[in-house]
N, CA, C, O and CB atoms as a CASP TS submission, in Angstrom:
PFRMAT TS
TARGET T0000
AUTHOR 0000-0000-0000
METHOD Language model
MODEL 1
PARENT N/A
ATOM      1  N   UNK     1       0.850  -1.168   0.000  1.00  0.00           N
ATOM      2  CA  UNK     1       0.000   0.000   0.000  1.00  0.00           C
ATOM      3  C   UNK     1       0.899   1.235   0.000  1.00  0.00           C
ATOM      4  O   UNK     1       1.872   1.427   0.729  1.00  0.00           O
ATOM      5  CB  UNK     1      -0.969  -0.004   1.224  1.00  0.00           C
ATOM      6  N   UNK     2       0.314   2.186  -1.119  1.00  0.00           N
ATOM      7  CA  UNK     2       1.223   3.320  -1.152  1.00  0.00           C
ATOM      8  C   UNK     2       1.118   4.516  -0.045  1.00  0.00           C
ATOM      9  O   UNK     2       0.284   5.396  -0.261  1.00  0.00           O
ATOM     10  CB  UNK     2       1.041   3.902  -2.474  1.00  0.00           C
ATOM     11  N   UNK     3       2.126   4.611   1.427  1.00  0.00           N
ATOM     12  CA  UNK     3       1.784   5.835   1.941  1.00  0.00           C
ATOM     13  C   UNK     3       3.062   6.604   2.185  1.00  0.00           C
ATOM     14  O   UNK     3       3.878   6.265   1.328  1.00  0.00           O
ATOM     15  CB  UNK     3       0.954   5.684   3.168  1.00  0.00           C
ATOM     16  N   UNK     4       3.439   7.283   2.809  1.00  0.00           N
ATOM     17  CA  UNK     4       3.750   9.205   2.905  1.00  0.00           C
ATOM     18  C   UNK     4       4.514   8.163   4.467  1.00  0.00           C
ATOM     19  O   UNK     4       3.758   7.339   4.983  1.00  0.00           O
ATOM     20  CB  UNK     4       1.705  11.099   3.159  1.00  0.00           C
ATOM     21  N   UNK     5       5.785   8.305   4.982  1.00  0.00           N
ATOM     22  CA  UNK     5       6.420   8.136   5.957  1.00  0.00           C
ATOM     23  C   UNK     5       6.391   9.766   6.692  1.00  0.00           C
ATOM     24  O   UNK     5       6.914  10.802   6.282  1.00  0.00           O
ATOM     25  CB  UNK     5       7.796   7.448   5.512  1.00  0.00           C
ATOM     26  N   UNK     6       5.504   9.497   8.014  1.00  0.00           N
ATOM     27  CA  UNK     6       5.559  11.111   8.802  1.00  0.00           C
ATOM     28  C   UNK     6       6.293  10.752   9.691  1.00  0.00           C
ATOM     29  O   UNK     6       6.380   9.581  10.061  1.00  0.00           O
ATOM     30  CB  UNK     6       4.193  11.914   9.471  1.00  0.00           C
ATOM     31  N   UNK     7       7.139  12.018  10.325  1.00  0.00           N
ATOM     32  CA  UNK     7       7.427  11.867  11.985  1.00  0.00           C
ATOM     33  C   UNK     7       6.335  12.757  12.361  1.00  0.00           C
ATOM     34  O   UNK     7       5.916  13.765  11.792  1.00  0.00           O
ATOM     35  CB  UNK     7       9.077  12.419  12.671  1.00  0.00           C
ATOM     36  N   UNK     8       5.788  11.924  13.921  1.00  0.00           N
ATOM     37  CA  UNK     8       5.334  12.239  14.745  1.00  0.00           C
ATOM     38  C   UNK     8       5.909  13.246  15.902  1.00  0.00           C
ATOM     39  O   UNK     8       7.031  12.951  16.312  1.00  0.00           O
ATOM     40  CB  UNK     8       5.038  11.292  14.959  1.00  0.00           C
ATOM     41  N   UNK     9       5.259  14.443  16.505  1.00  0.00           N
ATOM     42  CA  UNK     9       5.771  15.135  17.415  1.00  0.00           C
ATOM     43  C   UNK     9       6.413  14.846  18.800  1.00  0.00           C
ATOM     44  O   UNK     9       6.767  15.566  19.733  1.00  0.00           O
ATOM     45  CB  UNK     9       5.003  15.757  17.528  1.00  0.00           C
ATOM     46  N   UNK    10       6.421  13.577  18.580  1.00  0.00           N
ATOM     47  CA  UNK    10       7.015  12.874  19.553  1.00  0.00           C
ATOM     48  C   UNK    10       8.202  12.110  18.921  1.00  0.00           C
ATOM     49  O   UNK    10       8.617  11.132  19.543  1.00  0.00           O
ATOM     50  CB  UNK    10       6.018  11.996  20.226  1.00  0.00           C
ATOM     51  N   UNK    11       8.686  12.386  17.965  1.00  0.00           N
ATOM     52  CA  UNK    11       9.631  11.666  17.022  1.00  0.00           C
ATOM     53  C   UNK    11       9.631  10.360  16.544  1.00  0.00           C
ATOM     54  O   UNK    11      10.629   9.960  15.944  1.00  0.00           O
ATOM     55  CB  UNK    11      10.685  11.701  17.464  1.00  0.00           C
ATOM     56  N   UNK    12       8.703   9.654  16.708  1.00  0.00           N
ATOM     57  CA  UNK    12       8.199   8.225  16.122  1.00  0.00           C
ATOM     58  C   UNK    12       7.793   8.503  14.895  1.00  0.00           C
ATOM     59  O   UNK    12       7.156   9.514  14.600  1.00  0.00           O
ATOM     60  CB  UNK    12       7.016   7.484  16.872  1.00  0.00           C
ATOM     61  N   UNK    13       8.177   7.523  14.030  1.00  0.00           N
ATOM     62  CA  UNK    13       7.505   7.722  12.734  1.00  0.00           C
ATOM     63  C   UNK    13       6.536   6.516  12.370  1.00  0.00           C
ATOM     64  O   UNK    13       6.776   5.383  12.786  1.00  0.00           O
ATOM     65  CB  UNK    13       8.599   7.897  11.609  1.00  0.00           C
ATOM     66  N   UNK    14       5.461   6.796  11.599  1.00  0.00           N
ATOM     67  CA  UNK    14       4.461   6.532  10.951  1.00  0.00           C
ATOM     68  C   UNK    14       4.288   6.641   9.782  1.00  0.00           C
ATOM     69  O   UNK    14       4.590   7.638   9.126  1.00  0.00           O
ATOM     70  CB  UNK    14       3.765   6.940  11.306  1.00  0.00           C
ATOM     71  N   UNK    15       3.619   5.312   9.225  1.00  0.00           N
ATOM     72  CA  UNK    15       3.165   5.437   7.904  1.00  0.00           C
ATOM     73  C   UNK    15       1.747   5.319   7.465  1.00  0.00           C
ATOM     74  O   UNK    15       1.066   4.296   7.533  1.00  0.00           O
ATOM     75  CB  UNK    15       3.798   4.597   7.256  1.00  0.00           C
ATOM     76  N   UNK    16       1.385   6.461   7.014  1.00  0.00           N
ATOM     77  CA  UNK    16      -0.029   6.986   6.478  1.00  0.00           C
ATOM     78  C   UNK    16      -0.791   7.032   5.536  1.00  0.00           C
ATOM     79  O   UNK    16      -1.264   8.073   5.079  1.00  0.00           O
ATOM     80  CB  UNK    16      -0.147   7.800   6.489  1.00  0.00           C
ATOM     81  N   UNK    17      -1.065   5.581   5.009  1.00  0.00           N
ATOM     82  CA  UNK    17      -1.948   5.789   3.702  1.00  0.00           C
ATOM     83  C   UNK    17      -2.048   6.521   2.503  1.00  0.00           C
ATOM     84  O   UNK    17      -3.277   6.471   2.564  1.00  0.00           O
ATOM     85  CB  UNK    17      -2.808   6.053   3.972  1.00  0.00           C
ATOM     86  N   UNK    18      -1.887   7.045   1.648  1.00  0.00           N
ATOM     87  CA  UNK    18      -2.311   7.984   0.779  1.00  0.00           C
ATOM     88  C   UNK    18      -3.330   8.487   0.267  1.00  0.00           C
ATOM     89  O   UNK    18      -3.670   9.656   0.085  1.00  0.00           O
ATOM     90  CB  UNK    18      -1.976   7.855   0.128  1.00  0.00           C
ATOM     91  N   UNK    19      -4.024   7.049  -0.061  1.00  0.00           N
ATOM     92  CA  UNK    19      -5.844   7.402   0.340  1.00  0.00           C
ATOM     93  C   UNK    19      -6.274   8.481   1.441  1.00  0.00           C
ATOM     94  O   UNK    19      -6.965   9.496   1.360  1.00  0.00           O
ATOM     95  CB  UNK    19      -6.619   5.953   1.028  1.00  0.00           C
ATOM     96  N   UNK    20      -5.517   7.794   2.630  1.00  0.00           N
ATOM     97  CA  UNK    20      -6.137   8.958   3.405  1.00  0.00           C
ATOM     98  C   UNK    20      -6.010  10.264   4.236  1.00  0.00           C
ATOM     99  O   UNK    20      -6.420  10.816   5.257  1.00  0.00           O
ATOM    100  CB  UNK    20      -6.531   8.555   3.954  1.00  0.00           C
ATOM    101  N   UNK    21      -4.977  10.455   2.893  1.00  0.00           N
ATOM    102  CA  UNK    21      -4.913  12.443   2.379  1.00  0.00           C
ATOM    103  C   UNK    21      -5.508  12.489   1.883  1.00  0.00           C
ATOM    104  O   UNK    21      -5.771  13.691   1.909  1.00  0.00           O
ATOM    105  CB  UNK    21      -3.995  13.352   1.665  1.00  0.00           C
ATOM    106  N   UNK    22      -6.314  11.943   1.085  1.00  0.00           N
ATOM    107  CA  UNK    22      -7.427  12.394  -0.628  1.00  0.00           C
ATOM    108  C   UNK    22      -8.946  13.099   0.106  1.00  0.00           C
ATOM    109  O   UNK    22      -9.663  12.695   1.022  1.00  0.00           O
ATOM    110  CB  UNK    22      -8.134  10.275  -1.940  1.00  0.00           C
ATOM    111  N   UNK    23      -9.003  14.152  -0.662  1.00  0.00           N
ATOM    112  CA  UNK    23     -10.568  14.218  -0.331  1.00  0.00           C
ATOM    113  C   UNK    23     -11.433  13.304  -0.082  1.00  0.00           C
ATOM    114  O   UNK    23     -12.011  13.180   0.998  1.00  0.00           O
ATOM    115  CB  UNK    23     -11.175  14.689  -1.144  1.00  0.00           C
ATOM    116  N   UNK    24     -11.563  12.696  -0.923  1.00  0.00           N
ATOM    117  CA  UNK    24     -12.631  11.513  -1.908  1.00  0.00           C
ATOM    118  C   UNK    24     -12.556  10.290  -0.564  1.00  0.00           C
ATOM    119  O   UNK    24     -13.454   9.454  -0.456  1.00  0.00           O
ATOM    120  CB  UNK    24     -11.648  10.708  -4.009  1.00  0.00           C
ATOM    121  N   UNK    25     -11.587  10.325   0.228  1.00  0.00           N
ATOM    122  CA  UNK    25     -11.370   9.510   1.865  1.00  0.00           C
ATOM    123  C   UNK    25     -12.724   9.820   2.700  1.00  0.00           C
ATOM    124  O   UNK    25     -13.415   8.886   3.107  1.00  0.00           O
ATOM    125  CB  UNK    25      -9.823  10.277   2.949  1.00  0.00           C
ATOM    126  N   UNK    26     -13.177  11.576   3.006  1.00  0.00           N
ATOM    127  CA  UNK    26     -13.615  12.124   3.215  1.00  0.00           C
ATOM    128  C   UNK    26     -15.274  12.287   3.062  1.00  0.00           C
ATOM    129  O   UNK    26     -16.282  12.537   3.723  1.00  0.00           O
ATOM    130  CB  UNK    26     -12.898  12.590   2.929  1.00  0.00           C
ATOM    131  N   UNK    27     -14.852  11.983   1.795  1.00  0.00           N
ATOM    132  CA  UNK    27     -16.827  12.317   1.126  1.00  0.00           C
ATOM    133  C   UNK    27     -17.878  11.585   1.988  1.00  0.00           C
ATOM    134  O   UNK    27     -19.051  11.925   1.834  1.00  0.00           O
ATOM    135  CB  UNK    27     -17.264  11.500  -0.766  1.00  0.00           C
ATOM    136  N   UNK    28     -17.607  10.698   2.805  1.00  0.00           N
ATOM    137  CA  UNK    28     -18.894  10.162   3.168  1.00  0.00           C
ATOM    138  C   UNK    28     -18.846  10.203   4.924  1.00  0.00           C
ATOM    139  O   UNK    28     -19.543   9.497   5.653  1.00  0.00           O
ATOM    140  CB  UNK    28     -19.095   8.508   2.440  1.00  0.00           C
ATOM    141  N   UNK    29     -17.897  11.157   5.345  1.00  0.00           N
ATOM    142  CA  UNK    29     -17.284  10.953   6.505  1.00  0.00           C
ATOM    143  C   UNK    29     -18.446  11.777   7.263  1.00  0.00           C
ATOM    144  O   UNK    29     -18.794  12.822   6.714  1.00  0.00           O
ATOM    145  CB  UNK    29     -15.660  11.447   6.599  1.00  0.00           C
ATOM    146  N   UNK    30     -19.187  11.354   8.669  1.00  0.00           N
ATOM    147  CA  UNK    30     -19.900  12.667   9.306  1.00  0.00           C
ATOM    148  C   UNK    30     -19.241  12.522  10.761  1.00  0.00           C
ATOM    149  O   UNK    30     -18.780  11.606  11.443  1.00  0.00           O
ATOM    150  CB  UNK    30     -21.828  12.642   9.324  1.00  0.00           C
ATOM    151  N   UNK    31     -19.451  13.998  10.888  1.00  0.00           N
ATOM    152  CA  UNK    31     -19.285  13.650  12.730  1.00  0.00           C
ATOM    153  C   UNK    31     -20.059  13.782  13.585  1.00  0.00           C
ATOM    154  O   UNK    31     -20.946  14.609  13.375  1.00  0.00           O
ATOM    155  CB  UNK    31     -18.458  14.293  13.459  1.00  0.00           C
ATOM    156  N   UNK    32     -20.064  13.146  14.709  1.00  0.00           N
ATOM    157  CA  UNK    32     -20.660  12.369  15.498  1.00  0.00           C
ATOM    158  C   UNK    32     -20.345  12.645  16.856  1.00  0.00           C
ATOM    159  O   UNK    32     -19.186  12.745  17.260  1.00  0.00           O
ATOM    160  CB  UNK    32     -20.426  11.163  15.164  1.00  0.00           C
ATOM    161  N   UNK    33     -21.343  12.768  17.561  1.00  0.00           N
ATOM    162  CA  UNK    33     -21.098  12.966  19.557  1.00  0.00           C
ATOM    163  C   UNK    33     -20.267  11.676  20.125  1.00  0.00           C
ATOM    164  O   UNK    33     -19.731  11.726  21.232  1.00  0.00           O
ATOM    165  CB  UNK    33     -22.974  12.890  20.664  1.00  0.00           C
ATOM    166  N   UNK    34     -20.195  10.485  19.265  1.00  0.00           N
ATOM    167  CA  UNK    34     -20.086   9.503  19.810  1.00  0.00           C
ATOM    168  C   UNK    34     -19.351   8.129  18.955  1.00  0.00           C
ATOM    169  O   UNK    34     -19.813   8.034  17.818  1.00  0.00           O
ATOM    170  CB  UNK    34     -21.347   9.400  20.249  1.00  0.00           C
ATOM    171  N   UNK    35     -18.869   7.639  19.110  1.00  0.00           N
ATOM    172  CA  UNK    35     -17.953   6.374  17.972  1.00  0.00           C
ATOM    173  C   UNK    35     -19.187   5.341  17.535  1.00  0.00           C
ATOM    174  O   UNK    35     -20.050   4.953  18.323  1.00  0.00           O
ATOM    175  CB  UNK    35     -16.402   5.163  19.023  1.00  0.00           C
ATOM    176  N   UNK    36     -19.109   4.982  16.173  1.00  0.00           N
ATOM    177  CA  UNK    36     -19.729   3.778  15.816  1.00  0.00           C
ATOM    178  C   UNK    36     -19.464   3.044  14.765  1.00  0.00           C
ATOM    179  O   UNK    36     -19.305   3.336  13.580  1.00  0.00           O
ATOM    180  CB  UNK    36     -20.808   3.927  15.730  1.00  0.00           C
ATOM    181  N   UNK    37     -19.427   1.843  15.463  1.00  0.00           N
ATOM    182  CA  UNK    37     -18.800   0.744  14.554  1.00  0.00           C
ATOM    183  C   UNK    37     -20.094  -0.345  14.355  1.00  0.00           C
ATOM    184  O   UNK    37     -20.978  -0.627  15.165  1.00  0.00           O
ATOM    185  CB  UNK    37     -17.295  -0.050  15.372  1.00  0.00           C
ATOM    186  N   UNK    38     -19.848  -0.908  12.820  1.00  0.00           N
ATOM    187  CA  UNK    38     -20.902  -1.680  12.997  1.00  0.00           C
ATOM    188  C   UNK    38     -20.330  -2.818  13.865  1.00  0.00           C
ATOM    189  O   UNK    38     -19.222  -2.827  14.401  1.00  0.00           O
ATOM    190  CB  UNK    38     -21.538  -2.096  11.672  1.00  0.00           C
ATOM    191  N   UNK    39     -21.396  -3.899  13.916  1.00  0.00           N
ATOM    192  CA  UNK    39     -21.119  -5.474  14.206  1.00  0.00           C
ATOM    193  C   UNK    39     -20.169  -6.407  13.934  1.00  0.00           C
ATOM    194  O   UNK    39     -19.524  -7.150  14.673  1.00  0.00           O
ATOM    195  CB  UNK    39     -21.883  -6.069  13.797  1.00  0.00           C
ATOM    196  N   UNK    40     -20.186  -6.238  12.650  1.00  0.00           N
ATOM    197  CA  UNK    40     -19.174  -7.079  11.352  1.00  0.00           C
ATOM    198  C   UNK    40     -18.062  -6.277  11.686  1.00  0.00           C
ATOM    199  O   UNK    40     -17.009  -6.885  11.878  1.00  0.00           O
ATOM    200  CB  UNK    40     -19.642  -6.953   9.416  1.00  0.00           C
ATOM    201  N   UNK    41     -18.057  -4.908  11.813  1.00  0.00           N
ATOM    202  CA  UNK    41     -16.755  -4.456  11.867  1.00  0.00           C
ATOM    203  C   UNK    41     -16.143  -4.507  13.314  1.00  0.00           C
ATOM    204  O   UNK    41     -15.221  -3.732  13.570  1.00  0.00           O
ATOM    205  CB  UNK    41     -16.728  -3.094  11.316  1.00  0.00           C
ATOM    206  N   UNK    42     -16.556  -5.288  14.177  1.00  0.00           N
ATOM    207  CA  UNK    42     -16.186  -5.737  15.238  1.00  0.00           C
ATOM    208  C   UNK    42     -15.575  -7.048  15.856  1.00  0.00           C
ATOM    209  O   UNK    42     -14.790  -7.115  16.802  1.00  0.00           O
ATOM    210  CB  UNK    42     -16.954  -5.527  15.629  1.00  0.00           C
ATOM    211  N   UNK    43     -16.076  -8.011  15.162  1.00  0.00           N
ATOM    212  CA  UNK    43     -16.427  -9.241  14.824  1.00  0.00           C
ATOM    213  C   UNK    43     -15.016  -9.593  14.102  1.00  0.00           C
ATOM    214  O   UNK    43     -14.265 -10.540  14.335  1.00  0.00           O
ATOM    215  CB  UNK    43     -17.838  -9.323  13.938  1.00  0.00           C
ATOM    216  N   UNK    44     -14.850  -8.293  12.929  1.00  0.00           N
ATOM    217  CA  UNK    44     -13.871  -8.785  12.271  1.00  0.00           C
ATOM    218  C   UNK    44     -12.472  -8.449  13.369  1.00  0.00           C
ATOM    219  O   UNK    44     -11.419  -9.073  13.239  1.00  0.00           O
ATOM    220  CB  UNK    44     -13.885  -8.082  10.712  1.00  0.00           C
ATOM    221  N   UNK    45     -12.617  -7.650  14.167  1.00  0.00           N
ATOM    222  CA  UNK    45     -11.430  -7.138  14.981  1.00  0.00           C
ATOM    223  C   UNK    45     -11.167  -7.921  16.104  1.00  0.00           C
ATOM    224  O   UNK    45     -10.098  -8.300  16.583  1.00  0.00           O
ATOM    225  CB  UNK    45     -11.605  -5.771  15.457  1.00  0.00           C
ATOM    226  N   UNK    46     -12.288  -8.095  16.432  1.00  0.00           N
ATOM    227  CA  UNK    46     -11.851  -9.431  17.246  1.00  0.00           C
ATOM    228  C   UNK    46     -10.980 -10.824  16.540  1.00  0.00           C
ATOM    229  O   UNK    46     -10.119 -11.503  17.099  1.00  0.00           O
ATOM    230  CB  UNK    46     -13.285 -10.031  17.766  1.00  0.00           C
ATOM    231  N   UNK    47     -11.503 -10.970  15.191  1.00  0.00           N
ATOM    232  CA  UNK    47     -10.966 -12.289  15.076  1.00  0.00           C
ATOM    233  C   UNK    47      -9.566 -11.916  14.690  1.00  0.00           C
ATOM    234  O   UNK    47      -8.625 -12.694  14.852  1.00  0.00           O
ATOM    235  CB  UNK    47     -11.740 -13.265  14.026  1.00  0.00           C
ATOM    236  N   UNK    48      -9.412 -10.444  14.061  1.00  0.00           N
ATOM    237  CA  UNK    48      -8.005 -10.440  13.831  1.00  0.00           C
ATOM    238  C   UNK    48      -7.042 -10.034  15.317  1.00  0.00           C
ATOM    239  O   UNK    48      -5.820  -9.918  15.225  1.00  0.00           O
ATOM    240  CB  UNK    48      -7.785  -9.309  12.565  1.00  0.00           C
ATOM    241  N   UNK    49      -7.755  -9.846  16.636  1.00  0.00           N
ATOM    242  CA  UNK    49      -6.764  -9.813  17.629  1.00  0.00           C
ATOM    243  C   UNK    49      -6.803 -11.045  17.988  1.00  0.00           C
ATOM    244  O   UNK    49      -5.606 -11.295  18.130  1.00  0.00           O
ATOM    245  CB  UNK    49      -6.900  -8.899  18.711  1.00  0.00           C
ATOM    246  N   UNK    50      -7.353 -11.960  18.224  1.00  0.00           N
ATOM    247  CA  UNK    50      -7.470 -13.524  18.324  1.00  0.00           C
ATOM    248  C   UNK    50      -6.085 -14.423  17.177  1.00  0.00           C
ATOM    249  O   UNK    50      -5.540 -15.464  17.543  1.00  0.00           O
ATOM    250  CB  UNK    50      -9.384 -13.928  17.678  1.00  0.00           C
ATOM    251  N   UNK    51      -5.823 -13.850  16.077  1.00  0.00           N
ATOM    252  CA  UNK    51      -5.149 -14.521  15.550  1.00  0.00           C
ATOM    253  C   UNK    51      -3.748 -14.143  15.857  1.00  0.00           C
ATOM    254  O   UNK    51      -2.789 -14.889  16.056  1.00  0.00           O
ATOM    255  CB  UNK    51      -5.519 -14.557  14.388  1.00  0.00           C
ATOM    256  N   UNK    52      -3.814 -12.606  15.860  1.00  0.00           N
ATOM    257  CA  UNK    52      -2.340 -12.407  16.380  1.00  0.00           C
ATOM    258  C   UNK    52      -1.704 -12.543  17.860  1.00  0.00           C
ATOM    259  O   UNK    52      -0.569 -12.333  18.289  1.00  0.00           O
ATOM    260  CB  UNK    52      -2.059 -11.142  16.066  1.00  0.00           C
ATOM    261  N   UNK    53      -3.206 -13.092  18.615  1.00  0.00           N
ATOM    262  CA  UNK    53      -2.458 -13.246  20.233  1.00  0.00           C
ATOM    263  C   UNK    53      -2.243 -14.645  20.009  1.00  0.00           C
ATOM    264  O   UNK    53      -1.353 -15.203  20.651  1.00  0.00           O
ATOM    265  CB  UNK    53      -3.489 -12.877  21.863  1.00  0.00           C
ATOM    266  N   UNK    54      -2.904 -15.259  19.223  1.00  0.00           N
ATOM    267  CA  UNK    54      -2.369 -17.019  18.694  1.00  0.00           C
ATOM    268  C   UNK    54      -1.044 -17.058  18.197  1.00  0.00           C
ATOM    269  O   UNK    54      -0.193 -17.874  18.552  1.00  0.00           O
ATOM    270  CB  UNK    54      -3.280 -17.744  17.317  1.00  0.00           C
ATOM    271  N   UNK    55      -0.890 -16.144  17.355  1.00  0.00           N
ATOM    272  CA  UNK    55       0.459 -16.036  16.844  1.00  0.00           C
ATOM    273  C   UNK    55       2.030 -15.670  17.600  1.00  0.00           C
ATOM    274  O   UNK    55       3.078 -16.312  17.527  1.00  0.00           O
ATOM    275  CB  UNK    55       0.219 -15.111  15.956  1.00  0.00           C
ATOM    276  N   UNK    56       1.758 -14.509  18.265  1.00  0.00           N
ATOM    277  CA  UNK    56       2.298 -14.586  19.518  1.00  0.00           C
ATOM    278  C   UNK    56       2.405 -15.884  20.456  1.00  0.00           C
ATOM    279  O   UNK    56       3.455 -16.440  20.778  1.00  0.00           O
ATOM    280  CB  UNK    56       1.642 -13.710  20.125  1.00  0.00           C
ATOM    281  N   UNK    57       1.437 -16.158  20.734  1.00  0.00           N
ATOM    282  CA  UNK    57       1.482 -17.047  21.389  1.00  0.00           C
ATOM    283  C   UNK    57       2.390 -18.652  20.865  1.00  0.00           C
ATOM    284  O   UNK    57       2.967 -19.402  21.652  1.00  0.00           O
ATOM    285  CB  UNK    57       0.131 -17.045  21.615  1.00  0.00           C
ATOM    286  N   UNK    58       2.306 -18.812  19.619  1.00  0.00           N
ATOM    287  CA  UNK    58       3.104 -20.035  19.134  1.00  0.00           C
ATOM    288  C   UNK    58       4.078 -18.980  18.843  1.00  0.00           C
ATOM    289  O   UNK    58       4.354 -18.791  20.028  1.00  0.00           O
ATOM    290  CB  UNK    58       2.526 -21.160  17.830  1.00  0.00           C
ATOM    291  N   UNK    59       4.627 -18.360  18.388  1.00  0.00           N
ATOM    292  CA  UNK    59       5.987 -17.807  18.437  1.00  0.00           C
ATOM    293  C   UNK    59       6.928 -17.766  20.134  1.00  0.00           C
ATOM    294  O   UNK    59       8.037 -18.022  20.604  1.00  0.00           O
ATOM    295  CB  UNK    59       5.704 -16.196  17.819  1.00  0.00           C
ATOM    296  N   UNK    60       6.062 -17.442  20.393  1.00  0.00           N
ATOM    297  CA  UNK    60       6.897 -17.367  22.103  1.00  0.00           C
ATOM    298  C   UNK    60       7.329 -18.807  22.866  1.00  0.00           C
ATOM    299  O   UNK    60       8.210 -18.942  23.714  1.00  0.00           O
ATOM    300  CB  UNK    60       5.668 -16.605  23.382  1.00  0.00           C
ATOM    301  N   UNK    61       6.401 -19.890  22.282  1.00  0.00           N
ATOM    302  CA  UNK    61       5.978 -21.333  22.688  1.00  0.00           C
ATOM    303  C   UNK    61       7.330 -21.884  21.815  1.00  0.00           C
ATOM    304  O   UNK    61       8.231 -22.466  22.419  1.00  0.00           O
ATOM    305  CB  UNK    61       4.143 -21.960  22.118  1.00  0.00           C
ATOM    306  N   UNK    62       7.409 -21.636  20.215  1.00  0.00           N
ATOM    307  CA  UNK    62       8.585 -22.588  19.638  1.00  0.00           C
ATOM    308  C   UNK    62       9.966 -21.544  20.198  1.00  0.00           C
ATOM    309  O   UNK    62      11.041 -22.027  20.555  1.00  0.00           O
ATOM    310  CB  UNK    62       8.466 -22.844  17.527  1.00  0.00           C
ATOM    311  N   UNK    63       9.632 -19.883  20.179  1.00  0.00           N
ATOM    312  CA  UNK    63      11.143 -19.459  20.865  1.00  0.00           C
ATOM    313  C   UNK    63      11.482 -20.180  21.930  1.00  0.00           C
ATOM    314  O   UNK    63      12.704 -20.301  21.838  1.00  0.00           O
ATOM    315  CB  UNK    63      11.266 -18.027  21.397  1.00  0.00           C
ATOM    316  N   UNK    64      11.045 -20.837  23.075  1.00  0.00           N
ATOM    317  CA  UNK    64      11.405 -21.534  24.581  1.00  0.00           C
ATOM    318  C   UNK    64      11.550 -22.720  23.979  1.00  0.00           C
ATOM    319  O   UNK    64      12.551 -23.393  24.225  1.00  0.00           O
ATOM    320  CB  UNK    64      10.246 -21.542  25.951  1.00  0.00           C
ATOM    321  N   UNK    65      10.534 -23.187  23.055  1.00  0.00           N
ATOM    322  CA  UNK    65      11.172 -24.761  22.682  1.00  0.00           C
ATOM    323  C   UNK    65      12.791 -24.956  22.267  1.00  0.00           C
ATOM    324  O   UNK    65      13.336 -26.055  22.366  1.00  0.00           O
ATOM    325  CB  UNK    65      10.320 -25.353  21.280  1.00  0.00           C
ATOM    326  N   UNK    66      13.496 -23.749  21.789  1.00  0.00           N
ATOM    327  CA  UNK    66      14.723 -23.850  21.497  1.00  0.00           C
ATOM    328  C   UNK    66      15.599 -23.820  22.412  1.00  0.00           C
ATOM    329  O   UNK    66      16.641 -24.464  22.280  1.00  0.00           O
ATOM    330  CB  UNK    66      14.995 -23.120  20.762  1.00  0.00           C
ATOM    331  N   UNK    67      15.349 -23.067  23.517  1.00  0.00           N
ATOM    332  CA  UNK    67      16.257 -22.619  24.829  1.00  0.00           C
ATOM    333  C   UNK    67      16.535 -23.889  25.558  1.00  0.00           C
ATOM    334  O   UNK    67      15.520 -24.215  26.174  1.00  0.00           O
ATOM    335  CB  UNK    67      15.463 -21.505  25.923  1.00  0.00           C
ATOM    336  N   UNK    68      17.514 -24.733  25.730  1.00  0.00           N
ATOM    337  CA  UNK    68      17.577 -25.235  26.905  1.00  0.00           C
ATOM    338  C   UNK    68      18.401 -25.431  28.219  1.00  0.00           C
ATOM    339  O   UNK    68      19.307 -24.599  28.251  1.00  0.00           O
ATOM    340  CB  UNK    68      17.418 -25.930  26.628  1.00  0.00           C
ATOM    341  N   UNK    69      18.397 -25.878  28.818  1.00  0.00           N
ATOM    342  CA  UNK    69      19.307 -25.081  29.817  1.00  0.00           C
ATOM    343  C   UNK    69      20.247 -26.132  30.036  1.00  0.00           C
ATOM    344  O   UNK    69      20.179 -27.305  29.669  1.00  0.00           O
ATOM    345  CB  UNK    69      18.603 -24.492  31.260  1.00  0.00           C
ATOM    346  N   UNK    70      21.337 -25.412  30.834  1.00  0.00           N
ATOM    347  CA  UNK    70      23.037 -26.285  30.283  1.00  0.00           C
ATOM    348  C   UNK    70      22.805 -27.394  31.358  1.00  0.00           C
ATOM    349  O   UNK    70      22.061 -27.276  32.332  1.00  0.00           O
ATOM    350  CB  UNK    70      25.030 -25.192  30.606  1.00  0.00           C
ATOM    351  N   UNK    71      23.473 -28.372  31.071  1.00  0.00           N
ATOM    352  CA  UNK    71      23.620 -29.722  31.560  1.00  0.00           C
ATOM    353  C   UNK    71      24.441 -29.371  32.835  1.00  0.00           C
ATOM    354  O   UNK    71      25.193 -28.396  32.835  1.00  0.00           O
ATOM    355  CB  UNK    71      24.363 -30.804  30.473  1.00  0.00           C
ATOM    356  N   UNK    72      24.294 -30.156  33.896  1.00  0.00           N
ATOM    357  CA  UNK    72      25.160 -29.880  35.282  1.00  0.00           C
ATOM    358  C   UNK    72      26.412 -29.812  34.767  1.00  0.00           C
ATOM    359  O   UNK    72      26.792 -30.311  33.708  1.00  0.00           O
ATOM    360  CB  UNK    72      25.112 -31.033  36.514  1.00  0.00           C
ATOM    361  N   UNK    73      27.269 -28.954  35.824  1.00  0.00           N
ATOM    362  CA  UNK    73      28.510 -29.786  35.309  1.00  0.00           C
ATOM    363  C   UNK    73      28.823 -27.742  33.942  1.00  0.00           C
ATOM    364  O   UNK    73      29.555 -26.787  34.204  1.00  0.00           O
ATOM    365  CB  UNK    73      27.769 -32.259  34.123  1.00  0.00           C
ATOM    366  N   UNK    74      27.953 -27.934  32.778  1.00  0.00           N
ATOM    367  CA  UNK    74      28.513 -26.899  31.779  1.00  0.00           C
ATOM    368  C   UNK    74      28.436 -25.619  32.531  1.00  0.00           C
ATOM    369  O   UNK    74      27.943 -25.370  33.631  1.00  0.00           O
ATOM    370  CB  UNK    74      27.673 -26.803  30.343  1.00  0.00           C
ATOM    371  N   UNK    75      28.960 -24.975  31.787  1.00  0.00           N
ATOM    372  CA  UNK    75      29.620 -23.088  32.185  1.00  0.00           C
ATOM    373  C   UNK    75      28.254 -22.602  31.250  1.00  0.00           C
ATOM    374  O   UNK    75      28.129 -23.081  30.123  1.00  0.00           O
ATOM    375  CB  UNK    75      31.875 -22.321  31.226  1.00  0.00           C
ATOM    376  N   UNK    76      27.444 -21.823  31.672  1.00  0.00           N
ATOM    377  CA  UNK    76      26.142 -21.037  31.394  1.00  0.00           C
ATOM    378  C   UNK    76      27.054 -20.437  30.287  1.00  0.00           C
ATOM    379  O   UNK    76      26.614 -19.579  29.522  1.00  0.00           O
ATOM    380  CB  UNK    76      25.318 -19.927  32.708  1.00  0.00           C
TER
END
């Protein structure tokens, strides 16, 4: 995806879409007293934090599967 590398005023940098500099991002945008998301678009966020705490989770599981600790007797 094509975006625009910013620093942040805190000196972190970010990368920002290009779409969403465009007007045309905009056109259907209203504001609101209050946040709303549909269902589906919830649903879907859940399943994508579900996959990456899975993922994490077997990454951290085969990193320790590699570690093992020295035999009596060896120099750490």
């Amino acid at each position: 995806m094509a975006s625009y590398l910013v620093t942040l005023p805190d000196g972190t940098k970010a990368a920002l879409p290009i779409w969403m500099t465009e007007a045309s991002a905009a056109r259907d945008a209203e504001i609101r007293d209050c946040g709303v998301a549909s269902l589906t678009a919830l649903e879907e966020l859940r399943t994508l934090v579900d996959e990456v705490r899975a993922g994490w989770a077997r990454s951290t599981a085969s990193a320790t599967d590699c570690i093992e600790p020295p035999a009596s007797g060896d120099a750490p």
